[in-house]
N, CA and C atoms as a LAMMPS dump frame, in Angstrom:
ITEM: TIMESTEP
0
ITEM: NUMBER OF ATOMS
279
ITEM: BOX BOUNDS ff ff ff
-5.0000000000000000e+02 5.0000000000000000e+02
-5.0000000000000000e+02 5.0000000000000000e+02
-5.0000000000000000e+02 5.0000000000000000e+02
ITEM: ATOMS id mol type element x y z
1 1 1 N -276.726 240.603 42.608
2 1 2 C -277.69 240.822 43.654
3 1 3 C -276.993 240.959 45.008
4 2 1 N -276.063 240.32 45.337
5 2 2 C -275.249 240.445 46.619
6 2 3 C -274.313 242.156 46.604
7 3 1 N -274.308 242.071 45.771
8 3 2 C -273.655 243.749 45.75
9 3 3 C -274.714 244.585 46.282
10 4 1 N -275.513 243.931 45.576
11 4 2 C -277.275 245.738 45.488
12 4 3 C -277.619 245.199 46.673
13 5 1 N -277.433 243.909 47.747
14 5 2 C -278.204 243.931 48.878
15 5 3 C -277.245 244.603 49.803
16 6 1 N -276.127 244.126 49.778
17 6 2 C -274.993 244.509 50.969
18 6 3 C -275.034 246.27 50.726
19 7 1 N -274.724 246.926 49.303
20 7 2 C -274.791 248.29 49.267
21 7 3 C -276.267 249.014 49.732
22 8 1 N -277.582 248.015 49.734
23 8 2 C -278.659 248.558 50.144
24 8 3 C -279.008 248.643 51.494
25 9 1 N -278.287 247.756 52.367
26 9 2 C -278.115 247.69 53.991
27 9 3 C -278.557 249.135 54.406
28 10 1 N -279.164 248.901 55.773
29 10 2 C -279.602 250.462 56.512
30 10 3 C -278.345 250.325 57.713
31 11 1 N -278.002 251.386 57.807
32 11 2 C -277.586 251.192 59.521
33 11 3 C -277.973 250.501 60.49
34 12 1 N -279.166 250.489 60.686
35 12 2 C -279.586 249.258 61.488
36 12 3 C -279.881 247.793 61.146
37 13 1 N -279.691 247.649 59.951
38 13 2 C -279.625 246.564 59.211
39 13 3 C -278.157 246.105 59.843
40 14 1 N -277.014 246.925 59.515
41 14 2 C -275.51 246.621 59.894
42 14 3 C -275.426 246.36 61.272
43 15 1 N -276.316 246.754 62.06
44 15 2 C -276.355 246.91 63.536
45 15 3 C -276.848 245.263 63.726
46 16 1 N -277.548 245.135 63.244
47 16 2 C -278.74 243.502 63.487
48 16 3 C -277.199 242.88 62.683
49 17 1 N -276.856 242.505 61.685
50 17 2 C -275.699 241.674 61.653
51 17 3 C -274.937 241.741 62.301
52 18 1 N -274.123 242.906 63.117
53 18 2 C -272.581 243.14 63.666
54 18 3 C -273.497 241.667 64.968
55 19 1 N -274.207 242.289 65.494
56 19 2 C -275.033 241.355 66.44
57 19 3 C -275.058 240.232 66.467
58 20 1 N -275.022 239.637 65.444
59 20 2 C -275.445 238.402 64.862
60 20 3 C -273.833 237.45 64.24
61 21 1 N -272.853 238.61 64.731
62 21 2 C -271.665 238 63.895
63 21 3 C -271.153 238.584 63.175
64 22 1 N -271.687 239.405 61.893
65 22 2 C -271.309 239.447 60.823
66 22 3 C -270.503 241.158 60.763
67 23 1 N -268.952 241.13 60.839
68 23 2 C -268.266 242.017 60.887
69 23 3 C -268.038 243.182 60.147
70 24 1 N -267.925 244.247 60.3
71 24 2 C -268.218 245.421 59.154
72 24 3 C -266.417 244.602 58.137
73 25 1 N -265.763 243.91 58.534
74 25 2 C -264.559 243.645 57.826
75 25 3 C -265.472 242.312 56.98
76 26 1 N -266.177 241.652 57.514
77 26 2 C -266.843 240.731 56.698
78 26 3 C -267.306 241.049 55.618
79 27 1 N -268.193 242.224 56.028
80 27 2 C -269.06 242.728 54.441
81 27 3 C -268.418 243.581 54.002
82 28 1 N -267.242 244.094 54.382
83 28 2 C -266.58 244.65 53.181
84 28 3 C -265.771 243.157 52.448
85 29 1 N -265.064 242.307 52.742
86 29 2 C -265.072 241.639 51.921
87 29 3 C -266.178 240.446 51.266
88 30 1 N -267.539 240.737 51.001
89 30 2 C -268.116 240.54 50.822
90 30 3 C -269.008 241.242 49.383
91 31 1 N -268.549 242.548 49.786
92 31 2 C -268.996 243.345 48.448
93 31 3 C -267.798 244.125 47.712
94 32 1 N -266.304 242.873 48.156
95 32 2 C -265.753 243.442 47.151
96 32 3 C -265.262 242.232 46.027
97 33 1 N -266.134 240.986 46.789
98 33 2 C -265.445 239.4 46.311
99 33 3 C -264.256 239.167 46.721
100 34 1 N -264 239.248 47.832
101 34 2 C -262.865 238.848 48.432
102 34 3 C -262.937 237.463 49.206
103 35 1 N -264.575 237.304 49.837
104 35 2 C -265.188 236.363 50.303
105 35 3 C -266.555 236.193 50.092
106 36 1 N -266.858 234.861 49.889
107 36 2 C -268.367 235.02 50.199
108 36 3 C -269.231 234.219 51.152
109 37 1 N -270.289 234.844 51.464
110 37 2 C -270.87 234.375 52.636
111 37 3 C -271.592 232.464 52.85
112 38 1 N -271.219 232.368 54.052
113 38 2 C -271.956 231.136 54.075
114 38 3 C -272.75 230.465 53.404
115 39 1 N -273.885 229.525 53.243
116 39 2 C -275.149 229.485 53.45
117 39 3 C -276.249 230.357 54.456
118 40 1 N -275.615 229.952 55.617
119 40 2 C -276.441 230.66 57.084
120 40 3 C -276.142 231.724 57.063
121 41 1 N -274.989 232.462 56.658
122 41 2 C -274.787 233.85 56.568
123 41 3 C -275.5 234.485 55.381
124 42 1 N -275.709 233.82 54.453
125 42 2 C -276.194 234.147 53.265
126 42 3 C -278.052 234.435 53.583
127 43 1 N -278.913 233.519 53.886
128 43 2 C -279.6 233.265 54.727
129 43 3 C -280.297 234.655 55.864
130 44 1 N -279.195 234.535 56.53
131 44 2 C -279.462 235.676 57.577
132 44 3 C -279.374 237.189 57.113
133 45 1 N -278.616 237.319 56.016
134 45 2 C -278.618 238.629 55.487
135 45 3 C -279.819 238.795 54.683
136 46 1 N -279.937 237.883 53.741
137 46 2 C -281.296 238.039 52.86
138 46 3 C -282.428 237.905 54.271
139 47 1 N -282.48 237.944 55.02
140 47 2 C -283.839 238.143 56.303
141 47 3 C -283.905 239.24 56.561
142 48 1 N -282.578 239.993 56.911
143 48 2 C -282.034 241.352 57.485
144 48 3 C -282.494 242.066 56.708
145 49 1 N -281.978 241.802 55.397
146 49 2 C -282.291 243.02 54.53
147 49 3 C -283.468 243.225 53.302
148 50 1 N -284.067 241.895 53.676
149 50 2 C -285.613 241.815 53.108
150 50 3 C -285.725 241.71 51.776
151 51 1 N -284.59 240.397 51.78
152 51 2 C -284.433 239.984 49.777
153 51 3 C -284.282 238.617 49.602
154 52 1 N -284.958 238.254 48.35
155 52 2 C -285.158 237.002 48.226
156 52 3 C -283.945 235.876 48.354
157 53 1 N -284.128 235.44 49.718
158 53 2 C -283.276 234.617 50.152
159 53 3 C -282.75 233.24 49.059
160 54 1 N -283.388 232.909 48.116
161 54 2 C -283.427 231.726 47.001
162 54 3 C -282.418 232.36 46.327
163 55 1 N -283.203 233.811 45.72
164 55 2 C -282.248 234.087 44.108
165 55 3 C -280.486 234.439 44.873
166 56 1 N -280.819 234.938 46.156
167 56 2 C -279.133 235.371 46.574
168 56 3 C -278.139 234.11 46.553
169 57 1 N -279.121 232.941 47.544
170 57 2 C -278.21 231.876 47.772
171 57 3 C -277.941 231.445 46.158
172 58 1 N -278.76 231.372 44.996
173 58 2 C -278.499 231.241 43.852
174 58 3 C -277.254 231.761 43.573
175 59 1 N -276.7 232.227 43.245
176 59 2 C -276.146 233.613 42.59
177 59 3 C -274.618 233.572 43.606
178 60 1 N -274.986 233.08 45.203
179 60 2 C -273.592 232.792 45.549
180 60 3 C -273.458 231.802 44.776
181 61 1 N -273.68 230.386 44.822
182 61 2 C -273.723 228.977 44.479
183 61 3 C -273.062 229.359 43.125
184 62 1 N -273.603 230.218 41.896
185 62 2 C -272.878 230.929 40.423
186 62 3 C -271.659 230.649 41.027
187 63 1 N -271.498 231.676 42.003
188 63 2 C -269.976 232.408 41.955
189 63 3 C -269.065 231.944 42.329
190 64 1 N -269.407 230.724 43.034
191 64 2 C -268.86 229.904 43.733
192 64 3 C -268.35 228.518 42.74
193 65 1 N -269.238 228.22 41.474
194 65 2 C -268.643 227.535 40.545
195 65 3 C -267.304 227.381 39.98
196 66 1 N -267.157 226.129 39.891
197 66 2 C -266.27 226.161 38.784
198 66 3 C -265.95 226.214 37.275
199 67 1 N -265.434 226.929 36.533
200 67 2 C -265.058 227.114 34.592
201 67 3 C -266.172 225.833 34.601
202 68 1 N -265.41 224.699 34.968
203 68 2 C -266.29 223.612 33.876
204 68 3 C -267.662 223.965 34.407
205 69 1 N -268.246 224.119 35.957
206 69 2 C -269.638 223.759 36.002
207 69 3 C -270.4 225.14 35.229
208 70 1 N -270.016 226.128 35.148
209 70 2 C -270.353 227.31 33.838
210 70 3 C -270.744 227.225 33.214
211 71 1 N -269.378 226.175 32.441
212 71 2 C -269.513 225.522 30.984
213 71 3 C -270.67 224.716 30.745
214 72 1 N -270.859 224.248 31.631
215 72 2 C -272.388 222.863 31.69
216 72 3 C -273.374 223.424 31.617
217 73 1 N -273.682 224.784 32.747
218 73 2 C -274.815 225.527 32.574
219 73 3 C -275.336 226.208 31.388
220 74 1 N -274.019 226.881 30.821
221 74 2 C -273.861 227.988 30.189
222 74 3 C -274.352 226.93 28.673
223 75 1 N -274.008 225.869 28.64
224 75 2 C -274.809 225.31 27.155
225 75 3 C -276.11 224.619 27.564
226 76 1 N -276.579 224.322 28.532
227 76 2 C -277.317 223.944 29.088
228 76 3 C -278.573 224.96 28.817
229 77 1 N -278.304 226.202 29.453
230 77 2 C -279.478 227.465 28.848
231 77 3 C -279.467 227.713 27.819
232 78 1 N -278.228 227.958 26.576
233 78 2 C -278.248 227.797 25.093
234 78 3 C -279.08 226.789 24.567
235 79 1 N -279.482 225.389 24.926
236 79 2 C -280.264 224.39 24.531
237 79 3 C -281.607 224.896 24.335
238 80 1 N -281.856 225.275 25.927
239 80 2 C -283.116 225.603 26.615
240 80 3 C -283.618 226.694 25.47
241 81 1 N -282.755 227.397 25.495
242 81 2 C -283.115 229.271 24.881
243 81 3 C -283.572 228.977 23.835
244 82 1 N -282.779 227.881 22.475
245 82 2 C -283.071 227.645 21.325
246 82 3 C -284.334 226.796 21.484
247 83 1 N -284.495 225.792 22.03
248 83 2 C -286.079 225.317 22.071
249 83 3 C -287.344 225.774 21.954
250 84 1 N -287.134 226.811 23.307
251 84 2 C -288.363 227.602 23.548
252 84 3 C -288.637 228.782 22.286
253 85 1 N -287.229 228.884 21.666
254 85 2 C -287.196 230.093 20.465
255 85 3 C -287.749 229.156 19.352
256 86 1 N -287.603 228.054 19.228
257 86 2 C -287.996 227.183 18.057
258 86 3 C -289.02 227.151 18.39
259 87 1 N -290.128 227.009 19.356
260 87 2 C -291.643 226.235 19.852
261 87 3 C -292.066 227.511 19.311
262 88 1 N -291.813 228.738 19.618
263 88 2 C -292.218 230.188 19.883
264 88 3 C -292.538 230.482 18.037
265 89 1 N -291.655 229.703 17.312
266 89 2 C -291.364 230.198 15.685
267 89 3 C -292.394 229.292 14.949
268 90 1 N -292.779 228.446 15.943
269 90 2 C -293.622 227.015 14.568
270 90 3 C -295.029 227.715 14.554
271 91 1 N -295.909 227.51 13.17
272 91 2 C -297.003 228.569 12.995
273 91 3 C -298.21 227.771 14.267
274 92 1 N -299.056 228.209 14.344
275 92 2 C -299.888 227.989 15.131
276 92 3 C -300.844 226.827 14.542
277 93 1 N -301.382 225.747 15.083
278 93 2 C -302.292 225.15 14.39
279 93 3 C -303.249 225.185 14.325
């Protein structure tokens, strides 16, 4: 999602960040993962560019993990997935 927002920017979208701070050298390393944005920067772009400020800051917070915290999630939704697939399979009463 941080790719499709930063590549969806208008010109004046870039204009309201340069304003605000945020350097055309920023968001290029920004949409190439070289860096990633703040919170407040994170924040201020999802305002700018009129996207759900939750799922972005989400999705940095991902990327920003570490292997193990992955690992925690990543069986964590395998649990989840098989549950709801088991509830979904039992006949109806």
């Amino acid at each position: 999602m941080l790719v499709e927002v930063i590549k969806g920017l208008t010109p004046e979208d870039r204009a309201i960040l340069r304003t605000a701070g945020v350097s055309r050298q920023l968001l290029h390393a920004w949409l190439h993962g070289e860096r990633l944005p703040t919170e407040p920067q994170a924040a201020l772009l999802a305002i700018v560019a009129r996207a759900d400020r939750h799922r972005l800051q989400d999705e940095i917070a991902l990327l920003k993990a570490s292997p193990e915290q992955l690992t925690v999630l990543s069986k964590l939704f395998r649990r989840v997935q098989t549950k709801l697939k088991n509830k979904h399979q039992q006949p109806n009463d």
